[in-house]
N, C-alpha and C positions, 0 to 999 in steps of 0.2 A: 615418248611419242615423237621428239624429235630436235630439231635445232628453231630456236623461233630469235630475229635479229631486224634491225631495223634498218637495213638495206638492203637485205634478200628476198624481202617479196612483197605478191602482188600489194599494191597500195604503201610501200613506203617511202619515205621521203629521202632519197639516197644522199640529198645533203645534210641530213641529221648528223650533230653533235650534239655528245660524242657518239661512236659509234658505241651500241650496248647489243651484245649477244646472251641468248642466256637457253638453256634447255628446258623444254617440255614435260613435265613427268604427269602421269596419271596413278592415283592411288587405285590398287586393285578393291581394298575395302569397301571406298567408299562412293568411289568415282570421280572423287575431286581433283580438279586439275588445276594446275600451279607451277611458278618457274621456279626454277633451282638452279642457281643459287638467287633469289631474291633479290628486286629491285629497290635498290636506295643510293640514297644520296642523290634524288635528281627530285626533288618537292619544289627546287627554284624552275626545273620547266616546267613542271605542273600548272602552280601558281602563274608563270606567264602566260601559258594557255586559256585561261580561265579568266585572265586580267581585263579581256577588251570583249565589251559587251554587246557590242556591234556586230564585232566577227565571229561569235559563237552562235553556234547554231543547233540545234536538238535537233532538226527534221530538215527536207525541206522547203525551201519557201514557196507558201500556200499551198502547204501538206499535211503543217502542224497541228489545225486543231480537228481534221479525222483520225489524227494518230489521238490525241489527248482524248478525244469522246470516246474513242473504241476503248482505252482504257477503263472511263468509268463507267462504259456500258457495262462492262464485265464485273465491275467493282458493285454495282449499282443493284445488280442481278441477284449479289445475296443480302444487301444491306443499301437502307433508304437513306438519304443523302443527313448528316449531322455535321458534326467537328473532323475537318481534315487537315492531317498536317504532312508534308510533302520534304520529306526530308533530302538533301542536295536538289535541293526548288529549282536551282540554276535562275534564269533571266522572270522566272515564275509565270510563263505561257498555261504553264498546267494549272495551277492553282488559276488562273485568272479564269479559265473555262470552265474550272470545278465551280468556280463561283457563281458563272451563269445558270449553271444546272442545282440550281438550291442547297452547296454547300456552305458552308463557315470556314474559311482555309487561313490555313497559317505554314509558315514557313521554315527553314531553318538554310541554311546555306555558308558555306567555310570560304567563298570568294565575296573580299568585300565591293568590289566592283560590278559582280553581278546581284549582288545583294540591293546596293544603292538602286538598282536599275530596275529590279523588282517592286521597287519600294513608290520608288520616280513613275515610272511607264504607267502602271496599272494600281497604284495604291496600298500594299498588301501586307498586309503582318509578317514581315519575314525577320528573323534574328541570324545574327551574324553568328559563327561557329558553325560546333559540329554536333550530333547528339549527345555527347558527352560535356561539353563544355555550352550547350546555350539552355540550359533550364527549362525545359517542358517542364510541364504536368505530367502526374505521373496518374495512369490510369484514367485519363482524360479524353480520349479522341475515337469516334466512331471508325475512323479507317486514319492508318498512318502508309503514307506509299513513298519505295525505294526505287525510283524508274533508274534503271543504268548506273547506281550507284557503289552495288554490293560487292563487283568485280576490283574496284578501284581498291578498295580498302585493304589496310592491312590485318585487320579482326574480322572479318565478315560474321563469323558466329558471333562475336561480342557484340556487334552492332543487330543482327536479327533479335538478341535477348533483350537491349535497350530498347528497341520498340516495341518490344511483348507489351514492356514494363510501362508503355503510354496509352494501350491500347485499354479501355474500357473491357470488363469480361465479356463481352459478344461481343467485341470491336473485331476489326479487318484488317489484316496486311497485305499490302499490294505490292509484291516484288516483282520487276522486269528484268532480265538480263541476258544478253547473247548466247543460244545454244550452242554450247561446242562440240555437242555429237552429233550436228543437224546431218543430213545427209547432204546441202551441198559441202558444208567442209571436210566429209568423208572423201566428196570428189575430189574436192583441191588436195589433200594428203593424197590420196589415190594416184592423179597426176604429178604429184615430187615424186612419189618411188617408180614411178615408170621411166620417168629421167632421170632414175637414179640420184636420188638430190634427197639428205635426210632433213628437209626443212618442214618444220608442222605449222598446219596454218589454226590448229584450236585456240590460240589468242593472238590479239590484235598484234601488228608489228609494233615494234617496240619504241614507239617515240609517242609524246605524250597527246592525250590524255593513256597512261602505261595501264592495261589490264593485268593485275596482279594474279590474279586466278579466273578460273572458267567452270562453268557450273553446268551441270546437263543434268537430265528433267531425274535421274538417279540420285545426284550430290546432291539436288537441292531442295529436293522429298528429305535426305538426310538429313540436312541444315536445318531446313526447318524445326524438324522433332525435336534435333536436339538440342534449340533454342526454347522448346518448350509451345510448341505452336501445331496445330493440328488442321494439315494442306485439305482444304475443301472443294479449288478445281484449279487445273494443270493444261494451261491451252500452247501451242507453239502458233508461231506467227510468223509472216514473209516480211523482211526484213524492208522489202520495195512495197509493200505495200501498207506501211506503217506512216511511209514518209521521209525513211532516212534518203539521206542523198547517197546515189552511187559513183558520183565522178566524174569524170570526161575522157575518152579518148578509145580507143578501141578496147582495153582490157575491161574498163568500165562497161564497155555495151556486151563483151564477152560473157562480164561475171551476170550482168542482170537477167541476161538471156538464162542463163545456166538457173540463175533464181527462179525467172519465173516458170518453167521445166518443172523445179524440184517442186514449188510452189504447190502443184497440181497434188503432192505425194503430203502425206506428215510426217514428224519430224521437219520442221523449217528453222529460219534463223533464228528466232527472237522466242522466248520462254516467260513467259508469264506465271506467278504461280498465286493464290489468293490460302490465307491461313487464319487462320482462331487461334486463341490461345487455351492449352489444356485445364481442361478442368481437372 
C-alpha cells in the first residue's frame, strides 16, 4: 500500500527519534493491514508516552464524555447495563461515566502511572497489567470494551479470544478502532500518488503511541469470527465528532474540513464493532 514513516507525513513529529520507516502491506485474503517488517524494539517510547498522566489525553477537552456516552449508547442498545471491564482503561474517564450510567466497572491497564491515576482521580477498580497477566474472571462480565486498543498490540486475535473468554455467554464486546479504508484516507493516499509520493496514510505515522496494524469494517468482521465471536452491529464514526483533537495550524483546519465533507458520506474514521460470543 505504500511507504508509512515518521517524518513524512501529515501530523509527524519530524523531530522523532529514531527515525523509523517501515511499509504498508494489505492482505488480499483478509484485508488486514499491517507493517512489514514489524515494529520492535521501541516499548521504552511507548511506556514514556503513557507515563505522564496529565498529558495524555483520549479526546478533547470537554469532548470526552459525548464521546464515552455515544459509546455506551450503542453498547446499551443490545444489553442493560451489569459488569463492565474496560480493558487498556487508560486514565479511566470511560469507566468513570459507565459508572454513572448504572454500570459495575472495573479495569485493567499496562501503564502504572495511568493506573495510579485511575485509581486516585475517580476511585475505580483498575488492576495493573494486561489481559494476560492481571487475572480476571473468567466468564464474568456483561460487556468487556477495547476502545483504541486492538491496533496497538502485537496478538490482536489472541487478545479478541482473551475477552471472549470473560465475557458471560450473552455478554458484549465492544471494540473501537481507526478505519483504514475510510474514505478520507482513500483521499490522502489519493493525493500522495498525484504527487507522485508512494507514502500511505492507512496507519498512524510512526512515532508512538505506534499502530501495529489497521483494521477496516472487512478484517474485522474477520477477527472477530475467528476469535470465536458473532459481530451483531458495525457502525463507522467521524473522527471530529467523537471528540478526538485535530491539532493546530493550517493542515489541521485542512484535514478537519476534508473530515467534516466525508462526514456527510459513510465509511468514516473510526469503526466500531459490538459481538457475542458463538454458541
Amino acid at each position: 500500500m505504500g511507504v508509512r514513516g515518521n517524518r513524512e507525513h501529515f501530523g509527524a513529529d519530524s523531530r522523532a527519534e529514531p527515525h523509523i520507516q517501515t511499509d504498508v502491506v494489505r492482505c488480499l485474503g483478509c484485508d488486514f493491514i499491517y507493517t512489514n517488517p514489524m515494529i520492535r524494539g521501541m516499548e521504552h517510547l511507548e511506556a514514556a508516552h503513557y507515563a505522564d498522566p496529565l498529558g495524555y489525553q483520549a479526546a478533547a477537552e470537554g469532548r470526552g464524555e459525548a464521546m464515552f456516552a455515544s459509546r455506551l449508547d450503542l453498547i446499551t442498545r443490545h444489553r442493560a447495563p451489569g459488569r463492565l471491564l474496560d480493558v487498556g482503561c487508560g486514565k479511566g474517564e470511560f469507566l468513570s461515566v459507565a459508572r454513572t450510567r448504572g454500570w459495575a466497572v472495573a479495569g485493567i491497564e499496562p501503564s502504572q502511572g495511568l493506573c495510579e491515576h485511575a485509581r486516585a482521580a475517580y476511585g475505580l477498580d483498575v488492576r495493573l497489567g494486561t489481559l494476560e497477566t492481571a487475572g480476571a474472571e473468567a466468564a464474568a462480565f456483561d460487556a468487556v470494551t477495547l476502545n483504541h486498543v486492538l491496533e496497538h498490540v502485537e496478538r490482536p486475535l489472541e487478545l479478541l479470544r482473551g475477552a471472549r473468554g470473560l465475557l458471560k455467554p450473552d455478554g458484549l464486546l465492544f471494540v473501537e478502532v481507526p478505519n483504514c479504508d475510510s474514505y478520507l484516507l482513500r483521499a490522502a493516499d489519493a493525493y500522495f500518488r498525484l504527487r507522485g509520493l508512494d507514502w500511505s496514510s492507512r496507519l498512524s505515522p510512526l512515532h508512538p503511541p505506534f499502530h501495529r496494524f489497521g483494521f477496516t469494517v472487512a478484517s474485522l468482521l474477520h477477527a472477530l469470527r475467528a476469535a470465536g465471536l458473532e459481530p451483531v452491529e458495525l457502525v463507522t464514526y467521524s473522527g471530529k465528532g467523537r471528540g478526538y483533537r485535530g491539532g493546530r495550524g493550517l493542515a489541521a483546519v485542512m484535514r478537519g474540513a476534508a473530515a467534516a465533507l466525508l462526514d456527510l458520506l459513510p465509511n468514516r474514521e473510526l469503526l466500531a464493532a459490538l459481538a457475542r460470543p458463538l454458541r
